[in-house]
C-alpha positions in Angstrom: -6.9 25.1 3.3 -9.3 22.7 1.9 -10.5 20.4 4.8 -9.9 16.5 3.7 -13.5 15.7 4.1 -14.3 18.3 1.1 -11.4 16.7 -0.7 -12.6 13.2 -2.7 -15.7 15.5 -3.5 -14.3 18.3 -5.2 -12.2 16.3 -7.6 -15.0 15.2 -9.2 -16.0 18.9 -10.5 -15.8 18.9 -14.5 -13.5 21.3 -15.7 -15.1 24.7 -17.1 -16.9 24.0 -20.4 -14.8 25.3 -23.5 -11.5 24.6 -22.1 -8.5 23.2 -24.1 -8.1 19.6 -22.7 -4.6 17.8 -22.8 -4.1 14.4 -22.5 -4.7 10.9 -24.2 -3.6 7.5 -24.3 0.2 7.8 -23.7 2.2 9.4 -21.2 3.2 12.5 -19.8 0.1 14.6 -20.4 1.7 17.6 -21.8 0.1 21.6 -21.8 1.7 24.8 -22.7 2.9 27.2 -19.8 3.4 30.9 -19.7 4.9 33.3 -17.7 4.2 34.1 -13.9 5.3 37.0 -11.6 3.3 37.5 -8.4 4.7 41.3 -8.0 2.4 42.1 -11.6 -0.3 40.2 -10.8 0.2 38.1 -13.8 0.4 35.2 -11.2 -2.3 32.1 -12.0 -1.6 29.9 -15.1 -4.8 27.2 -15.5 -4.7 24.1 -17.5 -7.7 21.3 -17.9 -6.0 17.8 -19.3 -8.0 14.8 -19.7 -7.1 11.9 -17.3 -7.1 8.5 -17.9 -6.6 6.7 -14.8 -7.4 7.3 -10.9 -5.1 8.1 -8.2 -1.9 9.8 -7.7 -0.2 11.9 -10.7 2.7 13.6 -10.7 3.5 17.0 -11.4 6.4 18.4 -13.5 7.6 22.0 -14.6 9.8 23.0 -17.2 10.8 26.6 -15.8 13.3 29.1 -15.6 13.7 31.7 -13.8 15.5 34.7 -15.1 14.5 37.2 -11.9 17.1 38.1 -9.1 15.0 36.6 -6.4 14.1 32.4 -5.7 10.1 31.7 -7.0 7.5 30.2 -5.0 4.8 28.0 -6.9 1.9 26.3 -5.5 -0.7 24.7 -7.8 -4.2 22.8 -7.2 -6.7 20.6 -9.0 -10.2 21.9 -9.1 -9.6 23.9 -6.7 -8.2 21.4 -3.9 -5.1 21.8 -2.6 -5.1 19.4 1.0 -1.8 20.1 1.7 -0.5 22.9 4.0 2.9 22.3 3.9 6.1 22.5 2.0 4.1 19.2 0.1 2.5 21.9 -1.8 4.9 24.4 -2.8 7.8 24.7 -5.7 11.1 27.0 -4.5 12.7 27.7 -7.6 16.4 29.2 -7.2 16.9 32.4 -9.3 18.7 33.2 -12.1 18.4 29.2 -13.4 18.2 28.1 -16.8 15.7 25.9 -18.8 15.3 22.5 -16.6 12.7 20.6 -15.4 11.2 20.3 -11.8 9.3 17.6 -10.2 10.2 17.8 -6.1 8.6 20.0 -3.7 10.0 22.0 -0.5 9.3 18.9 1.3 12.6 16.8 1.0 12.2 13.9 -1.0 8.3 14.5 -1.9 7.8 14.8 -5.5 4.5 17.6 -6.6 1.5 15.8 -6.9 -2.2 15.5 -7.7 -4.9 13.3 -7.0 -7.5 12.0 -9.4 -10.6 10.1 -7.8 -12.4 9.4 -10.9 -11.2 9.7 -14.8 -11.7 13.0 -17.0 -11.5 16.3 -17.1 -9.7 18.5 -14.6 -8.6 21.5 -14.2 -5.1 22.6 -12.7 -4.3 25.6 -11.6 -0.5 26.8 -11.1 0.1 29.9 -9.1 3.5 31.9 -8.1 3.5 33.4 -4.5 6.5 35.1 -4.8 9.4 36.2 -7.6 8.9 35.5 -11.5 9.2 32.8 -13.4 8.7 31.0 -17.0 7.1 27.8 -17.2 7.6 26.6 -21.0 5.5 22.9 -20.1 3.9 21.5 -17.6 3.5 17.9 -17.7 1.7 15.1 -15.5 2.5 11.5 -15.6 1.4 8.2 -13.7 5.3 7.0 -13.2 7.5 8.2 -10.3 10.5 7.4 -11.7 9.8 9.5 -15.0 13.5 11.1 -16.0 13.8 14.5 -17.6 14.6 13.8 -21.4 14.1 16.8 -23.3 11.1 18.7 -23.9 9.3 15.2 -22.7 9.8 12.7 -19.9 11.3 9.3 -20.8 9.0 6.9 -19.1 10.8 3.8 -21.0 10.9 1.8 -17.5 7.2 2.4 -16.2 5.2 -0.5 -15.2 2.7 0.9 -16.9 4.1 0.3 -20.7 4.1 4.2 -20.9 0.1 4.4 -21.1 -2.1 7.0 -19.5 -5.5 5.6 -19.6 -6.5 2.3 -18.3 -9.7 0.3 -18.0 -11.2 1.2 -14.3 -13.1 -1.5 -12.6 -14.8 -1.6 -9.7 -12.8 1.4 -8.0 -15.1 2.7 -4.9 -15.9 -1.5 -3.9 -12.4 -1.5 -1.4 -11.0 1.3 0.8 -11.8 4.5 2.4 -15.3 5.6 1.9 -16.0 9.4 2.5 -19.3 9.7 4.4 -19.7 5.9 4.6 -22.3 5.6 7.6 -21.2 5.1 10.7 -23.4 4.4 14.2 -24.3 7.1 16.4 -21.9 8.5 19.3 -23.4 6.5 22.4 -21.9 8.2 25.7 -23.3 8.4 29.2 -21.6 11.5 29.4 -21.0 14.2 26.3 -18.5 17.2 26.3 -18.5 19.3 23.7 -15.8 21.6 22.2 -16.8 24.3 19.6 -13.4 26.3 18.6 -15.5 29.4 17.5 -17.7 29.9 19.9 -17.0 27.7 22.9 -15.6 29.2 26.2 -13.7 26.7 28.7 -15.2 28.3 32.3 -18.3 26.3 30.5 -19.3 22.6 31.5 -18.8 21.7 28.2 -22.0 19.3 28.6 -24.2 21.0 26.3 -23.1 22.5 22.8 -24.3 25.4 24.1 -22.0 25.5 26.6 -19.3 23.8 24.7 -15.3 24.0 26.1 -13.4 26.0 23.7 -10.1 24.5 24.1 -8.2 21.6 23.8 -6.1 21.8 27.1 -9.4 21.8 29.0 -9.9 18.7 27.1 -6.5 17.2 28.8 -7.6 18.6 32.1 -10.4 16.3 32.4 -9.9 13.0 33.7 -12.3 11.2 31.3 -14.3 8.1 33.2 -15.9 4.7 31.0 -18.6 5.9 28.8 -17.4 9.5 28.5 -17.3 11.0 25.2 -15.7 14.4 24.1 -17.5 15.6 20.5 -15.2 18.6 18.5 -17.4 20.5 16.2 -17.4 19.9 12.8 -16.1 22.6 10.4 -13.8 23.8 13.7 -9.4 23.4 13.9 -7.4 23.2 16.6 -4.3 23.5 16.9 -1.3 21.7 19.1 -2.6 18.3 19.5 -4.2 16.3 22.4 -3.5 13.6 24.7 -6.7 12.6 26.5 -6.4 11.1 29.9 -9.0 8.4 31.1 -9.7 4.7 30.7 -12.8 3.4 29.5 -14.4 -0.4 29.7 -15.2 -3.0 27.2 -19.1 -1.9 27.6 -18.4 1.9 28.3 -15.4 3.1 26.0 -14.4 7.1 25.9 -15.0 8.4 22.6 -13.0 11.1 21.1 -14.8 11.9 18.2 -17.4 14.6 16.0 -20.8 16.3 16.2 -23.0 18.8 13.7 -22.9 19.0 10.3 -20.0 19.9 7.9 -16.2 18.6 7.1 -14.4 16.7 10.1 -12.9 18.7 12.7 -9.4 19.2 11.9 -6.6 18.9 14.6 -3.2 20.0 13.8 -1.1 18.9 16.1 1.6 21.2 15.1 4.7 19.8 16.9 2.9 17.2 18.7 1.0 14.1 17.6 -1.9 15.6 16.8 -4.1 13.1 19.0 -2.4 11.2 21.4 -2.9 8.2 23.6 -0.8 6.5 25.9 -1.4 3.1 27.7 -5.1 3.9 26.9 -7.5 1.0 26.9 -11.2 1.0 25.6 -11.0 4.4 23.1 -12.9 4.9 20.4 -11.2 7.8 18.0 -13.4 8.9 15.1 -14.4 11.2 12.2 -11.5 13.1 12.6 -8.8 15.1 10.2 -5.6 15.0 11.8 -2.5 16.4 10.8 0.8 18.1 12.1 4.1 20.2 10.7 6.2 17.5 9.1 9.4 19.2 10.3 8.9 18.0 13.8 8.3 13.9 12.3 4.7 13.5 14.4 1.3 11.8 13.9 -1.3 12.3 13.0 -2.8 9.6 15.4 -0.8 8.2 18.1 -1.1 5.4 20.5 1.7 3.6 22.3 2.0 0.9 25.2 4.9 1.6 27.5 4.2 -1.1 30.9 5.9 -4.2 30.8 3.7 -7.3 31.2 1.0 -5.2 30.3 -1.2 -4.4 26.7 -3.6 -1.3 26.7 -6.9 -3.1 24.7 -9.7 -2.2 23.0 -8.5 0.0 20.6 -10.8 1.7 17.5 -10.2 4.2 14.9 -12.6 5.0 12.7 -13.4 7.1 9.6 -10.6 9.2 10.4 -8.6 10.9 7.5 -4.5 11.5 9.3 -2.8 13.6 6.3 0.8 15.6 5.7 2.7 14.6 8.6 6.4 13.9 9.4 5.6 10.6 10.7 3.3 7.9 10.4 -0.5 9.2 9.6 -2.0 6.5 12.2 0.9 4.8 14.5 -0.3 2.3 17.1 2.8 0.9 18.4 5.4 0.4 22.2 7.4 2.5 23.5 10.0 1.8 26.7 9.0 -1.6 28.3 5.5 -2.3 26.5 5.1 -4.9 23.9 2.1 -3.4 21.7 -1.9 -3.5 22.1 -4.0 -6.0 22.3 -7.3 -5.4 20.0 -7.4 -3.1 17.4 -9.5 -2.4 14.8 -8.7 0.6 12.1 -11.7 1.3 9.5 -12.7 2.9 7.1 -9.7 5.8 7.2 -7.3 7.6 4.9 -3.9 8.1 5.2 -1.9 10.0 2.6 1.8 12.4 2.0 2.9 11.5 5.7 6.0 11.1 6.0 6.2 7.6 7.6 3.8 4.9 7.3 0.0 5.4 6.1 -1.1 3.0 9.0 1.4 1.2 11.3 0.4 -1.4 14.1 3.4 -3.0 15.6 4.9 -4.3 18.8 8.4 -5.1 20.2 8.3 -9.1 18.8 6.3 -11.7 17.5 4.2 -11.7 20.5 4.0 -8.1 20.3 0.7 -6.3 19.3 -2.1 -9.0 19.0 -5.9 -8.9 17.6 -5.1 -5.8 15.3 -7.9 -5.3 12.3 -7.1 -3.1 9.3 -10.6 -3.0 7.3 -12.0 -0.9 4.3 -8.9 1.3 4.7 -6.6 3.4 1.7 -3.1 4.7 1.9 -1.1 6.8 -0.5 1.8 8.6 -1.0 3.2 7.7 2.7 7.0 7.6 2.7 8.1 5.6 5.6 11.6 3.7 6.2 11.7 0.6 5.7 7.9 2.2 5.7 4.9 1.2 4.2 1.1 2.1 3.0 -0.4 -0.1 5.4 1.3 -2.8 8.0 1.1 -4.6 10.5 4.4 -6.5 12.8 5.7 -7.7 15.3 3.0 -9.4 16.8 -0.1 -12.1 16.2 -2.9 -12.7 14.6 -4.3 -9.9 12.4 -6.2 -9.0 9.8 -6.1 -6.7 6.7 -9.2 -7.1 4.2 -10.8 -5.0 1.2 -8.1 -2.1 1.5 -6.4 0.0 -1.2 -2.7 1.3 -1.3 -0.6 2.7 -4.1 2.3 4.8 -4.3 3.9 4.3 -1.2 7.8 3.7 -0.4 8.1 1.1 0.0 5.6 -1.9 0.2 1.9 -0.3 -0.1 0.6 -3.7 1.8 2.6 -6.0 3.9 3.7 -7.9 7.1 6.9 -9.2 8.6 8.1 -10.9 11.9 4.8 -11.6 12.8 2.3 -14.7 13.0 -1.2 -15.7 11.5 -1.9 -12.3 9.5 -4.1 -12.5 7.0 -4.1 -10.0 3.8 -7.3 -10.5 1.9 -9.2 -9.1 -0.8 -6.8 -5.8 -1.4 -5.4 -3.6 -4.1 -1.9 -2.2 -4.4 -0.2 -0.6 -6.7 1.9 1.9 -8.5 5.0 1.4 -4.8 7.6 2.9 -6.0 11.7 3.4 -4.9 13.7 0.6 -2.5 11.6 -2.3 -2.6 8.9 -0.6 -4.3 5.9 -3.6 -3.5 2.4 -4.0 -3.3 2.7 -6.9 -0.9 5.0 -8.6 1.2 5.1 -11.5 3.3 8.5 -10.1 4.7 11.2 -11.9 7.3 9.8 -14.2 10.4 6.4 -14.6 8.8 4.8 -17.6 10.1 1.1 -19.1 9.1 0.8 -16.1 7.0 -1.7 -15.4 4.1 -2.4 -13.1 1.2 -5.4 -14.2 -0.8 -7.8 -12.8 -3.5 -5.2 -9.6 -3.4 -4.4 -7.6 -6.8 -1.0 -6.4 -7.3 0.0 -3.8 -10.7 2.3 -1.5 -12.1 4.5 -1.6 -8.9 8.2 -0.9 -9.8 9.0 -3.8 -7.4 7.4 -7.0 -6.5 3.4 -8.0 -6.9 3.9 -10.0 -4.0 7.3 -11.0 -2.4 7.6 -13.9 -0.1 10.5 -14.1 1.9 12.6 -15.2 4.9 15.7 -13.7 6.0 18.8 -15.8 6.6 18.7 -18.2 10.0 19.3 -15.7 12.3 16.6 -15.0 14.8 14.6 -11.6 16.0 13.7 -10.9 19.8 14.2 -14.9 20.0 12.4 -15.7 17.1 13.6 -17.5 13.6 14.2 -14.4 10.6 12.8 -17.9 7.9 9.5 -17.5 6.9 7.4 -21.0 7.4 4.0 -21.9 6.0 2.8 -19.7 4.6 0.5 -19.3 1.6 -0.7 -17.1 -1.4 -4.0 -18.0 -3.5 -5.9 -16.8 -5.6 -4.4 -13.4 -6.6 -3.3 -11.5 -9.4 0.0 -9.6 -10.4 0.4 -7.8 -13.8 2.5 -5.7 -15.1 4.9 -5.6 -11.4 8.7 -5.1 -12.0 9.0 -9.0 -10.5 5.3 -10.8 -9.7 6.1 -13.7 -7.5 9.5 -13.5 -6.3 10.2 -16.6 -3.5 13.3 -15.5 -2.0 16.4 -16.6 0.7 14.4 -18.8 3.7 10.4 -18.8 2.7 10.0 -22.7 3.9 7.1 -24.9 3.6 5.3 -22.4 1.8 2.2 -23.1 -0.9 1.7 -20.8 -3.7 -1.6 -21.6 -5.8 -3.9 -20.8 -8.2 -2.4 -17.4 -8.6 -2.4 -15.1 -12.4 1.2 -14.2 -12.6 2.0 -11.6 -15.8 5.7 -10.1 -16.2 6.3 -8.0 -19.0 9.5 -7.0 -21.0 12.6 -8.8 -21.5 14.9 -10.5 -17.7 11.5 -10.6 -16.0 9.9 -13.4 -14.6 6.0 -14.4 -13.3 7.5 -16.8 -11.2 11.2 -17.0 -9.6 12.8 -19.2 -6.2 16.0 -17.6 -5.5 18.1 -15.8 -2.7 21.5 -15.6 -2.5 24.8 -16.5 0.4 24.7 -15.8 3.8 26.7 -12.4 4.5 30.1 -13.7 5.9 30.0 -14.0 9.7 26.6 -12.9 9.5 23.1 -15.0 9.1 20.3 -12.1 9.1 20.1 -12.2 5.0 20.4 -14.9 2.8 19.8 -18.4 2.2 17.4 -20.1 -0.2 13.7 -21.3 -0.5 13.2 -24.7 0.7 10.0 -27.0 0.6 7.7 -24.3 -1.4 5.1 -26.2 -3.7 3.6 -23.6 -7.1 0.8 -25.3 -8.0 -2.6 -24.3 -10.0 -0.5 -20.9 -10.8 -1.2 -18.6 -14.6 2.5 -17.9 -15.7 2.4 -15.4 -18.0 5.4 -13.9 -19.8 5.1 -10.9 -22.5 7.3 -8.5 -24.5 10.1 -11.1 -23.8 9.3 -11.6 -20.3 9.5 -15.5 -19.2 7.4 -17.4 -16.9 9.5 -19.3 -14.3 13.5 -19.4 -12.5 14.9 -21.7 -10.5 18.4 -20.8 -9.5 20.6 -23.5 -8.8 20.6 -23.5 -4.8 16.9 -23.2 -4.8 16.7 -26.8 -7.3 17.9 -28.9 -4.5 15.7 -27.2 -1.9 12.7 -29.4 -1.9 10.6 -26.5 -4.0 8.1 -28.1 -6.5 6.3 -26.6 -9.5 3.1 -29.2 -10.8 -0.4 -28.8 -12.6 0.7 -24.8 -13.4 0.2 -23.5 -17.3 3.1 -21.7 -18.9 2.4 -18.9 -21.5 4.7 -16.7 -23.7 2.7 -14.2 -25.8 5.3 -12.5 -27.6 8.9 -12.1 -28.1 11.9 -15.2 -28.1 11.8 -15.5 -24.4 12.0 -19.5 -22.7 9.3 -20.7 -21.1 11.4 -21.7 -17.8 15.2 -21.1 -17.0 16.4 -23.7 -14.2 19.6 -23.5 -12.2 22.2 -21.6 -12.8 23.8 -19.3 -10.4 23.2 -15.2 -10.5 24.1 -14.4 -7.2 27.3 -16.3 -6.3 29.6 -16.5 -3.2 31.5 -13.7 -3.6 28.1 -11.8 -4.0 28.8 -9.7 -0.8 32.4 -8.8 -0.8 33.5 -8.9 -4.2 36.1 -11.4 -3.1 36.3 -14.8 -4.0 35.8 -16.8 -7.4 33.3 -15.8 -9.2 30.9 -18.7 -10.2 28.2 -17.1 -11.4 26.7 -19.3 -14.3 23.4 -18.8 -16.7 20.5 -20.9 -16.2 19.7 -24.0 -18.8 16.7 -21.9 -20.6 13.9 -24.0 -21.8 11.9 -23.0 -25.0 9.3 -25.7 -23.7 7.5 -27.2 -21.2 8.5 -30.7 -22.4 12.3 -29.6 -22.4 11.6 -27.9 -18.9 9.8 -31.3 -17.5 13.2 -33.0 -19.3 15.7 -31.0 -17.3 14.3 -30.6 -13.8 12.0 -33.4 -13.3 9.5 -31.1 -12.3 5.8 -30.2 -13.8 4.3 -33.6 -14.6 0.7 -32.4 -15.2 1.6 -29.2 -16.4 0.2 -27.0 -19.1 1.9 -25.0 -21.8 -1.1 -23.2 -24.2 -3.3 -19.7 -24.4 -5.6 -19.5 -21.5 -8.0 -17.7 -23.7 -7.8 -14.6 -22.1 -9.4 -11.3 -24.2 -6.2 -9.9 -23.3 -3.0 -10.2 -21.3 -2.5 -6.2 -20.9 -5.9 -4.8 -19.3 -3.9 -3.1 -17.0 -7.3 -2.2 -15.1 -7.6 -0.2 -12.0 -9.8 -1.5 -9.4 -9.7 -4.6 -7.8 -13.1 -6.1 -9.6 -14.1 -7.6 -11.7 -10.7 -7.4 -14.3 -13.2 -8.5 -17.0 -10.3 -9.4 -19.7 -9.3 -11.9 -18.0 -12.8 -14.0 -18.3 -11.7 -17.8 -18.6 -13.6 -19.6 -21.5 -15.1 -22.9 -21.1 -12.6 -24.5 -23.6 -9.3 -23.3 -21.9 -7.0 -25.2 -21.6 -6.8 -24.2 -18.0 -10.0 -25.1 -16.8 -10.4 -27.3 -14.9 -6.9 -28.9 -15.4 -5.4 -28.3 -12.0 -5.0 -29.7 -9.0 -8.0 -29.8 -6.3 -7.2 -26.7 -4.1 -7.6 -28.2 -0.9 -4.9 -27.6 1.6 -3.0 -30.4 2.7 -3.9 -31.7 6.2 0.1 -32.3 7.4 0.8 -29.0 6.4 -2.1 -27.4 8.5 -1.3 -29.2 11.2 2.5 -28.1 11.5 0.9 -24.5 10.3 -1.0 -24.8 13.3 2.2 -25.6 15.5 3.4 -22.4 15.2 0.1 -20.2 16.2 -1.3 -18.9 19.8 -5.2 -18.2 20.2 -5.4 -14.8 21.7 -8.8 -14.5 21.4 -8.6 -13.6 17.7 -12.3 -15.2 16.6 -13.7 -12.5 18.9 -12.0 -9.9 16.2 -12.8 -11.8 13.3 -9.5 -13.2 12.6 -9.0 -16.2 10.9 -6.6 -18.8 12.8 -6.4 -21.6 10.1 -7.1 -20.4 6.5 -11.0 -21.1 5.1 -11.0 -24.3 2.4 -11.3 -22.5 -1.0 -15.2 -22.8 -2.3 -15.3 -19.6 -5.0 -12.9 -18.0 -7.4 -11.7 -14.8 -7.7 -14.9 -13.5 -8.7 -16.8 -15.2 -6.0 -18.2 -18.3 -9.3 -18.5 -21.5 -6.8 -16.0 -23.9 -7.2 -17.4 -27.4 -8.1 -15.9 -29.9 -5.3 -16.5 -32.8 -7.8 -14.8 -31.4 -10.4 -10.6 -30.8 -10.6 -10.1 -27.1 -9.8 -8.9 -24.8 -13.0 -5.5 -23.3 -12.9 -5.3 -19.6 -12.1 -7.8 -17.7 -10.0 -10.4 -18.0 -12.7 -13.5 -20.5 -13.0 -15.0 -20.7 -16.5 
């Protein structure tokens, strides 16, 4: 097995010199196959293609299989293969015909690759056992690719069916391989060497290292302890540490030497454990486990009632190919979560819950929980998610990256005063398929200077839930805000949806493409009969300062008719079609009606009043006064670009008619104050956690904004 810390390295090896090289600007990449049969030898098949965009790819066969006996395929790229598990194999059933194959042994897990920087790269196919015929082999961006021939139809990918895309600033957010960390400090070391250790040792000299790591859970571990695995070395069956340490003098499970990160494979346990542990530091570790048995990678639950373990820290650890979450900080029994946590700089990818999970048991659950520098993909949790934290107050998650998760790559619900900031998400895919999400029973939330693209959901849903309530608190969704970000290309940019009240959405780049889409849409739907957990409609939300673009016959705003008598207002945003006959704004009208649960009932669904203009929009709603229909100027509306910074297309000139034509983005005081209502200092500023959100003095790109000028609409300065 390739260790994960040799992983983001070795896919940047160029492929050998003279090879064929497959690819381009369209998708799948398509290569020739050839015939496999371990038995003969003639077992390897080795393709270099040409890619044109970072991040996950996935893998696709079309075989057949004429031998009596099922074929197992495995396959790398440049040599890498992280995966140990069923992730990483093919069974093909014998005797099949021509088809094509795209999921692993691992249920539900399609066969992927990962790219960390464009061009060439070399796969390599290989059959462990029986004989097979591959007649393609393709690779493609899009999940939801469907078999169509000798190809793959990819007519409903985000991505407009392209391969390459411009790459921005791609290493500035997320997980950082060999990013510098400080030095162990410990009044007390034990080392653990797997190779040559022996546990009759001390273990306080690497020369007399412990060998094991159940002589590591026989050893009640006191405040300033710290228990170092050497690197290169694996273990296997997990650990669960026993010992407290104190706010000066934490325990430190964590590295020493030189060479990849000691793996721990917990097998069928977590793979590190901690239970009502306060003052830990976990670090530089690779942890993984059999996904059969649904573990983690990292574990560490709260179980007292009245009480929260504290002082939590997990750092550059990489928690991979699991059956549950990779890192899972959570309650269990009577607890309610931990208070003060801080995740950084860490990858978690192909588990098979959650990348990164921090929750509690309600909205005054876990409190004081940091997610910083972090990346998540390929995590398949239920409702699940790349990177999340609920249930619980006052958090932070800042300059992260997820993409390809199921089902939001970035997001929050029932919980207070989180703050989303300065992250990428993209590519989520099945179910709700999101980058981010301000989800139910979010209250004094925000998600600014985020990017969203090429999700087959939402860029950025906000919603409440019906007027139910969870654990004693409401399911609506109540001040909350989202500035300054950017969505393109998203199956459904900004959807406001059932009871997200009170909110402010501002000075946001909004671009849907192809025909029913919308940048911009308030809607929900009627309460389930007898039952108020889903449903409703948005009420008091003011769009202001917001880019609405619509392309390819997408259109810029809808208002459905609950949501027009809800208090929502739309003023000072700028409203651009590029292409196709698509209105600029569609108001009322009724798509989910009130037999929209059972069935029953009249139908009185009714199309919106469409509006070719912003004149004939202003006419019929009463809405938009200072608003803007016209071409920002943009050098394009379809960059497309990977990387949060610095999406150089979208440059604003000086004679837009956006800039400076908005509102002043200043937040208004009676809504802070009532935002403020709803919030409990836990000690947050000590975590740097933001209890009221900053006034707005930069754009997007950091330009200062001018306080003596009006601000420009979108998230742009000229």
């Amino acid at each position: 097995m390739i260790l994960p810390g040799a992983w983001f390295l070795a896919v940047r090896m160029a492929a050998a010199a003279g090879a064929t090289v497959y690819g381009g600007g369209r998708l799948p990449l398509l290569a020739p196959g050839g015939t496999m049969e371990a038995a003969d030898g003639r077992d390897t098949i080795v393709r270099t293609f040409r890619f044109g965009a970072p991040g996950v790819w996935y893998l696709w066969l079309q075989v057949t299989t004429p031998g009596p006996a099922p074929a197992l395929l495995t396959w790398d790229l440049d040599g890498v293969q992280p995966l140990r598990s069923g992730r990483a194999q093919f069974l093909l059933q014998p005797y099949a015909e021509r088809q094509w194959v795209s999921c692993s042994r691992q249920p539900l897990h399609h066969a992927m690759v990962h790219v960390e920087a464009p061009g060439e790269h070399t796969l390599r196919v290989r059959a462990l056992q029986g004989r097979v015929v591959i007649e393609r082999i393709a690779l493609t961006l899009f999940f939801s690719a469907s078999p169509a021939g000798d190809t793959l139809d990819h007519a409903l990918d985000p991505g407009g069916g392209r391969a390459a895309f411009p790459v921005g600033d791609w290493g500035a957010d997320g997980f950082r391989d060999g990013a510098p960390l400080p030095a162990v400090r410990a009044d007390r070391t034990f080392y653990v060497d797997a190779g040559r250790g022996d546990d009759a040792q001390s273990g306080l000299r690497p020369d007399r290292a412990w060998r094991t790591l159940h002589r590591v859970e026989a050893e009640r571990l006191q405040p300033g302890d710290a228990v170092l695995l050497n690197r290169g070395g694996r273990w296997e069956g997990g650990v669960a540490p026993n010992g407290n340490g104190t706010r000066e003098h934490p325990v430190t499970l964590g590295a020493y030497g030189e060479g990849p990160r000691p793996v721990i494979d917990g097998i069928h346990r977590n793979a590190v454990a901690l239970r009502d542990a306060s003052h830990w530091v976990v670090r530089d570790l690779a942890l993984t486990s059999d996904p059969a048995y649904g573990r983690s990678g990292f574990q560490a639950i709260a179980t007292r009632r009245g009480q929260r373990p504290s002082d939590l820290r997990v750092l550059n650890v990489v928690a991979f190919d699991n059956g549950g979450p990779g890192i899972n900080i959570a309650y269990e029994g009577e607890g309610n979560g931990y208070d003060g946590v801080l995740v950084e700089n860490c990858l978690a990818f192909c588990n098979g819950g959650e990348g990164i999970n921090v929750y509690g048991r309600d909205r005054r659950g876990c409190r004081n929980v940091v997610i910083r520098r972090c990346t998540a993909y390929e995590n398949r949790g239920n409702p699940g998610a790349g990177l999340i934290i609920s249930l619980g107050e006052n958090g932070l998650i800042e300059r992260c990256r997820a993409y390809n998760n199921v089902c939001i790559n970035i997001w929050t619900w029932n919980a207070r005063n989180v703050t989303i900031r300065r992250c990428e998400a993209f590519r989520g895919h099945e179910r709700d398929a999101g980058g981010f999400d301000l989800d139910y029973g979010t209250e004094g939330c925000t998600i600014e200077y985020c990017y969203a693209h090429h999700d087959e959901g939402p860029g950025f849903l906000l919603m409440g839930s019906g007027r139910a309530t969870d654990g004693g608190f409401s399911s609506k969704s109540r001040y909350d805000l989202l500035r300054y970000c950017v969505t393109e290309d998203d199956a459904s940019p900004i959807p406001v949806d059932q009871t997200f009240e009170h909110g402010l959405v501002h000075n946001n780049l909004s671009i849907a493409r192809s025909r029913g889409r919308v940048a911009l849409s308030f809607s929900g739907h009627p309460l389930h009969s007898g039952d108020a957990t889903s449903g409703g409609w948005p009420a008091d939300t003011f769009a202001f300062n917001n880019l609405l673009v619509g392309k390819e016959g997408a259109g810029c705003v809808y208002v459905d008719d609950y949501a027009v008598s809800q208090g929502n207002r739309l003023d000072y945003n700028l409203y651009r079609i590029t292409d196709g006959p698509a209105p600029v704004a569609r108001w009322g009208g009724r798509a989910n009606g009130s037999n929209f649960w059972t069935g029953e009932g009249p139908d009185d669904t009714r199309p919106a009043t469409a509006c070719a203009t912003i004149g004939e929009f202003r006419s019929v709603s009463g809405q938009e006064a200072h608003g803007v229909q016209g071409d920002p100027g943009f050098a394009r509306c379809d960059a497309g670009a990977y990387g949060r910074l610095p999406l150089a297309a979208y440059a604003l000139p000086a004679a837009s008619p956006a800039a400076h034509a908005g509102m002043p983005p200043a937040l208004p005081a009676d809504w802070l104050r009532e935002r403020v209502k709803l919030l409990e200092e836990t000690g947050a500023g000590d975590w740097g956690i933001p209890m009221a959100p900053a006034p707005i003095t930069a754009d997007w790109r950091g330009t200062r904004i001018d306080p003596a000028r009006p601000a420009s609409i979108g998230p742009f300065e000229p």
